[in-house]
C-alpha positions, 0 to 999 in steps of 0.5 A: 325796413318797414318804418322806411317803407311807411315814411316814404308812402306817407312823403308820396301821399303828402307830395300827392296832395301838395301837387292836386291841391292847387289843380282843384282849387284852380278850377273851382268857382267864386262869386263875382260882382261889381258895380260900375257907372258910365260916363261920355267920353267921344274920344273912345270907340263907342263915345263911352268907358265905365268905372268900377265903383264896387267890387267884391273881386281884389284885383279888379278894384274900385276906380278900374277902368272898362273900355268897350270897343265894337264886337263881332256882331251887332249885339256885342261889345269888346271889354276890355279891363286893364288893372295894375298887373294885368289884363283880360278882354272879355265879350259882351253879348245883349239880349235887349238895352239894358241885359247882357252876359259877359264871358271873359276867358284869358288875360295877362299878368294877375289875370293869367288864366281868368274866367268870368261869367256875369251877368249885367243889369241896371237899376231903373235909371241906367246909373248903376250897371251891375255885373254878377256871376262867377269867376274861376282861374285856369285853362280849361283843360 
């Protein structure tokens, strides 16, 4: 009787560890990065969209799309990034022309759950805007 009793406290703490696992690495931090440019486009709300054309994230690949609209006050823009299976809108809030954080927190699809906080800066021409910071899936709880 004692070997049954060992098995099934050894099936309990497996079933434990199966089931906390996933929670933990949920909620645990990436690196995130990604460069994009930006091109004129007048029929977009704010008369422009930006590109990924590097990103160290899989599912927000180069070729990605980001489209702004204006956000809850001056200083701020909606992003909003829409990939094969998915989406998340995100707000952007500048600290001057060329500096801003990022935070997304929800989206749809493959992005069920993302979070994202970047920063954004760009080279000395305003080519390049990069976006770096850290991303984590979950609700928050």
């Amino acid at each position: 009787m004692r070997s049954i009793g060992r098995v099934l406290v050894v099936v309990a703490a497996i079933l434990a560890v199966s089931v906390l696992a996933p929670a933990v690495s949920a909620d645990s931090q990436k690196s995130f990065h990604l460069d994009k440019t930006c091109s004129e486009d007048l029929s977009e709300p704010l008369g422009f969209f930006c590109t990924v054309e590097h990103s160290d994230f899989k599912w927000i690949p180069a070729g990605t799309e980001i489209h702004y609209t204006a956000g809850p006050t001056d200083n701020a823009q909606i992003a909003t990034i829409t990939i094969r299976n998915g989406s998340t809108t995100g707000v952007c809030v500048w600290s001057s022309d060329v500096d801003a954080i990022c935070t997304f927190d929800s989206g749809t699809g493959r992005l069920t759950q993302f979070n994202l906080e970047a920063v954004v800066t760009t080279n000395d021409d305003q080519s390049v805007w990069y976006w770096d910071g850290s991303y984590w899936f979950g609700n928050g709880d």
